[in-house]
N, C-alpha and C positions, 0 to 999 in steps of 0.2 A: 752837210752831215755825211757822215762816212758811214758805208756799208756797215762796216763792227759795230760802229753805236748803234745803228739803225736795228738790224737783225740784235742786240743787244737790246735794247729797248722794246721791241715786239717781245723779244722771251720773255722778258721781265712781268712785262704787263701779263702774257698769259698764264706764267706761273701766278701772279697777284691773284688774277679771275678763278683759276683751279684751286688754288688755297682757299678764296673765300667763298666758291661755290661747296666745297668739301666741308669747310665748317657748320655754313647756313644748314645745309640739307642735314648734316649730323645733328647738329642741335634742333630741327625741327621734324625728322623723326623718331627724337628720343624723349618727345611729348606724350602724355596720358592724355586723350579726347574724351569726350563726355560722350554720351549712346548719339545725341545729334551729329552727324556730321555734313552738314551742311553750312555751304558757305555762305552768306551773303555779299558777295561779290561777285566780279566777271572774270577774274582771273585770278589764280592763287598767291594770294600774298603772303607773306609771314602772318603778319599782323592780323589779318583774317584766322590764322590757324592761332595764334595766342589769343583770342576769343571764346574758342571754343574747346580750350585746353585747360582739362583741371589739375593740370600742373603748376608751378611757381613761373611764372614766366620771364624774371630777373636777368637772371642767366640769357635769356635768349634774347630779353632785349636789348644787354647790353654788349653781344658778340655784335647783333645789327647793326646796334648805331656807331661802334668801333668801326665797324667793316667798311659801313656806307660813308662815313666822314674820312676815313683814312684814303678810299678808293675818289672819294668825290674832290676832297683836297689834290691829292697825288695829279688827278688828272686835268685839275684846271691851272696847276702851279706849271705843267706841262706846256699846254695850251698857251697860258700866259708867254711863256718863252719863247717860243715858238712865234705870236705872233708881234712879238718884239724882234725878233731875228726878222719877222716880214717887211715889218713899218722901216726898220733902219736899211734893207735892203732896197726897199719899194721907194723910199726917200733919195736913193742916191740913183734913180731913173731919171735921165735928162728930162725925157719928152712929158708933160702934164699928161698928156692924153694915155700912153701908157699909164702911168700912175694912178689915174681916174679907174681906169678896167679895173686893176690890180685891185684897190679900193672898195668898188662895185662887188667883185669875187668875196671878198673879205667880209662885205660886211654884208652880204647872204650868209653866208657861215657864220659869222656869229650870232644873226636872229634864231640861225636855229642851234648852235649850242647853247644859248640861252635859255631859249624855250625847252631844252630837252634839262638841263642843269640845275633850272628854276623849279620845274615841277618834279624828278628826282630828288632834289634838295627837299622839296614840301613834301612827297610821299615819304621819303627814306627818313628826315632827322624831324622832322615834325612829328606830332603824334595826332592821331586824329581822334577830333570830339565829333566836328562833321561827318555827317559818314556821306553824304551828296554829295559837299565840297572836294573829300575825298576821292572819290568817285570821278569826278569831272577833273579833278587833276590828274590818275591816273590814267584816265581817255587823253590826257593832254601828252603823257608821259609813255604811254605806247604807241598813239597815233602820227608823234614828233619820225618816227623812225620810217614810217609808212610814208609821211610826206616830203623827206630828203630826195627820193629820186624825181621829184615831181615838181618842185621847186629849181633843183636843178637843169632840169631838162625844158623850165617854161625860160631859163637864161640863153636856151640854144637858140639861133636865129633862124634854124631850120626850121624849130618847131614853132617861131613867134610867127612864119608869114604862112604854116600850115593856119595854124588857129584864125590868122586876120582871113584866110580866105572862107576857113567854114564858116565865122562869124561874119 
């Protein structure tokens, strides 16, 4: 990949995230709340705030689930390419054993794009009747991010013969 597209691609995405953080926050503080304002949740959702909004919540749902499909699409159609440009590259390494690492990298990363994409998919376009299920996917859906340097770092071999020696 070339520098341009790259630096190309990075602006792109963060003007996408400035756009659709600027929409969300608009349409969700141009809600009417009812005297309660309390959330029942651990962290502020939209959908938590269309709860407790005596406004038509139409409109806000449907910039959401535009936003989250447009941004969840975009970024897995990415990903997919990406790692087709891997497999066809990681395919033409002589050595197996290279190949195998390559492989091993890869598919740590994708349990946790998964993981993060799955339950993003289920908080964002899903609509919840559960409110516990809820709940336990959004614990899924922010603690994914918490545990990428952790995961990563139990791959290091520095850190696998620290661990074997405390253990």
């Amino acid at each position: 990949m070339s520098r341009s597209l790259c630096i190309q691609l990075v602006a792109g995405f963060y003007f996408c995230g400035g756009v659709s953080f600027i929409l969300q926050a608009s349409v969700t503080f141009s809600v009417s709340l009812w005297a309660s304002r309390v959330i029942d949740h651990f962290y502020c959702d939209s959908y938590q705030i269309e709860k407790i909004s005596c406004s038509n919540p139409f409109v806000n749902i449907m910039i959401s689930l535009s936003l989250a499909a447009f941004i969840i699409l975009l970024t897995i159609v990415v990903i997919v390419i990406s790692y087709m440009y891997i497999v066809t590259t990681v395919l033409k390494i002589p050595f197996s054993e290279g190949r195998k690492k390559v492989f091993s990298i890869c598919s740590s990363h994708l349990v946790i794009v998964s993981l993060l994409y799955g339950s993003v998919f289920f908080v964002c376009l899903i609509p919840s009747s559960n409110l516990e299920l809820h709940t336990v996917v959004s614990v899924c859906y922010i603690s994914t991010s918490m545990l990428n340097p952790l995961i990563y770092s139990l791959r290091n071999k520095d850190v696998q013969q620290a661990l074997r020696k405390i253990l």
